[in-house]
N, C-alpha and C positions, 0 to 999 in steps of 0.2 A: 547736190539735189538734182532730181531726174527733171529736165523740161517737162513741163505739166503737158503738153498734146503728146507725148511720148507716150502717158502713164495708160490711157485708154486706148481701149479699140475705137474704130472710126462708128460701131454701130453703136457705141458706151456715149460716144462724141453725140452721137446723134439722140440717144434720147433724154441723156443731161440736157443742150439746147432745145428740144423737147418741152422737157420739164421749166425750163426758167422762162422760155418764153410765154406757157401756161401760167406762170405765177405772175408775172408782169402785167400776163391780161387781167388774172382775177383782180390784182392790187388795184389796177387804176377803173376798173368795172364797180367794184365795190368797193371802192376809195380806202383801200387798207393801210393802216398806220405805217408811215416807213421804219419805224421799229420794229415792228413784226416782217414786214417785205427783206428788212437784212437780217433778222435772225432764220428766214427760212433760205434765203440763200446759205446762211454761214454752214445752218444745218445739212443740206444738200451735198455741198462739196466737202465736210466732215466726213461724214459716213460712207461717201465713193471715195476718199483717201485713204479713209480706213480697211475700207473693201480689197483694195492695190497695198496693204499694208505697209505707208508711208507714216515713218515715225511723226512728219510736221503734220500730221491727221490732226495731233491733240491741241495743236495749236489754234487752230480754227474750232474743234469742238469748244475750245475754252472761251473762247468770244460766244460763241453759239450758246453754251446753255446759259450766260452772264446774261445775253439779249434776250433766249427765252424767258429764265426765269423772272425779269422783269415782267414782259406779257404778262404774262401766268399771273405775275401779282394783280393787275390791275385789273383782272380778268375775275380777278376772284378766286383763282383755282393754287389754291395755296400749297397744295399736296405737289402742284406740279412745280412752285415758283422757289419752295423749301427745298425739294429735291435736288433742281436743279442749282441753286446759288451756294446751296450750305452743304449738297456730299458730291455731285457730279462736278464739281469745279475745282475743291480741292483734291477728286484722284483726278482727275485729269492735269494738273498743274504736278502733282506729284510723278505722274509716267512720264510729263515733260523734264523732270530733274531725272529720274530714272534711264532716261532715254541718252539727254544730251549733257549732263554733268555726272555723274554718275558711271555710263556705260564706258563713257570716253576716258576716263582714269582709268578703267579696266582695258583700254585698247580696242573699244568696240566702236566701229567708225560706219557703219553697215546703213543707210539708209531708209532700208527695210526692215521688220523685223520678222522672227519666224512664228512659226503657227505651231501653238502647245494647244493640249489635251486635258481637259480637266478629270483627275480623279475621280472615280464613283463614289467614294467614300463622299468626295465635299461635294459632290452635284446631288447628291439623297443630301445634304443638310440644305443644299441651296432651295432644292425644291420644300422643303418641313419649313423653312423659313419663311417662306412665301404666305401662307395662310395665318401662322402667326404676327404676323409683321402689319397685314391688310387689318384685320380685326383689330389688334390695337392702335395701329395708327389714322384707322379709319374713326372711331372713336375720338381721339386729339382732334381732328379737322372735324368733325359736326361739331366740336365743345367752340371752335371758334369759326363756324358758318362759313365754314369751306361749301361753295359749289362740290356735289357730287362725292362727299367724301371717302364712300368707301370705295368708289368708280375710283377715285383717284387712290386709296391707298395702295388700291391693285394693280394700277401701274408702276407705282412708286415701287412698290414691292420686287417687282418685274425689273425694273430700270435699274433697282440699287444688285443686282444679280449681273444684269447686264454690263453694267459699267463697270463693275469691280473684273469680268471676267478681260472685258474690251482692255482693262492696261495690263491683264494678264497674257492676252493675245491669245487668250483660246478659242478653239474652234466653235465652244458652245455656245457662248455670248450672241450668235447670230438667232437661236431659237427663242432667245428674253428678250433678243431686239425684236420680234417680229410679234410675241407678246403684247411686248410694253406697246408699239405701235399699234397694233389692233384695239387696242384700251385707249390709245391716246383720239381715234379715229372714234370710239363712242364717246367719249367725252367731248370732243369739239363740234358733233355732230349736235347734239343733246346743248352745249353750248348757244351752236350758231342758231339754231331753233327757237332758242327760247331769250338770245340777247341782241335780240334785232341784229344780228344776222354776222356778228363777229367771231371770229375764228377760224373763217372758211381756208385762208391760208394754209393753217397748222391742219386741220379738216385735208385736205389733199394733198400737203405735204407727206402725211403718215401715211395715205393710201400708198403715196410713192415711196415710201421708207419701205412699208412690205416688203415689196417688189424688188426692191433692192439689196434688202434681207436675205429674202430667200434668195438673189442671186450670189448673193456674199458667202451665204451656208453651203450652196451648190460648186462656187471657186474653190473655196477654202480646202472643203474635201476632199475635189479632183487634184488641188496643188499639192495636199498635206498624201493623197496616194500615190502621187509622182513621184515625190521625195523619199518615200517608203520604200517604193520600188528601185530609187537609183542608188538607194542607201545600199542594199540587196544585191545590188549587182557589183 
């Protein structure tokens, strides 16, 4: 396993520290629950492992959406708290067998993994699924007073696209992660508005998730044209 100050740049170094000493200020400003304060760190250093595409990424997601989806429950936002504990924890726990039980009987010892390409064929079903999926399962969550339920199916929708593509390691996953988090960013907004003032964590977490999104779609690309080009040569 690579030393973790290895994995980033020094200016990657800098706005990770950045970013936590921003959520540290929010937590103890607006007394945020330390189950939320460690599910947005877990979140954090998830998705920049995943970004350096470090197989123990899923390790840490796996804590991470067990602590969110808790939140979420208590939160009321049940679209988010279902998602996360009952389909994002078991692929995530499955690309962990995948990864490190599984690859290593096949000889595969690599720490990193590489960056595929999703089909057209199954990115038009992913995309058709998305609006079926929000509608009826937005439906499900108003029949049992979910907060925002079709706001939230349409993340849900987004996310379960996302994650299936994240332990495929495709390049696309980063365009439903940037989705889902813009959704997750009116939900907690809409949220912290209207529940004396909770959520603001997850509320600025996802502004930072974007951001990190789109820089993860921008690597990926440039890495996955490099390799193209040295295949070529």
């Amino acid at each position: 396993m690579s030393k973790v100050w290895r994995i980033f740049k020094v200016y990657e170094w800098i706005f990770l520290l950045l970013c936590v000493a921003a959520f540290i200020s929010l937590g103890v400003i607006y007394h945020s629950p330390i189950l939320e304060l460690i599910s947005v760190f877990l979140g954090l250093a998830a998705v920049s492992l995943n970004l350096k595409r470090k197989k123990y990424a899923f390790f840490v997601y796996s804590f991470y959406v067990l602590f969110y989806g808790i939140v979420s429950f208590i939160e009321k936002q049940y679209g988010e708290a279902i998602l996360n504990i009952f389909y994002n924890l078991p692929v995530y726990l499955f690309t962990l067998y995948k990864y490190y039980i599984r690859d290593r009987k096949q000889g595969e010892e690599k720490s990193d993994f590489s960056i595929k390409q999703l089909s057209k064929k199954n990115l038009i079903i992913s995309i058709c699924l998305i609006p079926v999926i929000t509608i009826a399962y937005g439906f499900i969550l108003k029949s049992i007073n979910s907060a925002l339920p079709f706001l939230n199916a349409l993340s849900t929708s987004f996310a379960l696209v996302a994650c299936y593509l994240a332990s495929k390691a495709s390049l696309s996953q980063w365009v439903f992660w940037i989705l889902y988090s813009a959704c997750l960013v009116a939900i907690w907004t809409i949220n912290y508005f209207s529940q004396d003032g909770t959520g603001l964590l997850y509320l600025v977490l996802n502004a930072v998730y974007i951001i990190i999104n789109l820089y993860g779609l921008i690597t990926w690309i440039i890495t996955k044209e490099r390799k193209n080009e040295n295949s070529h040569n």
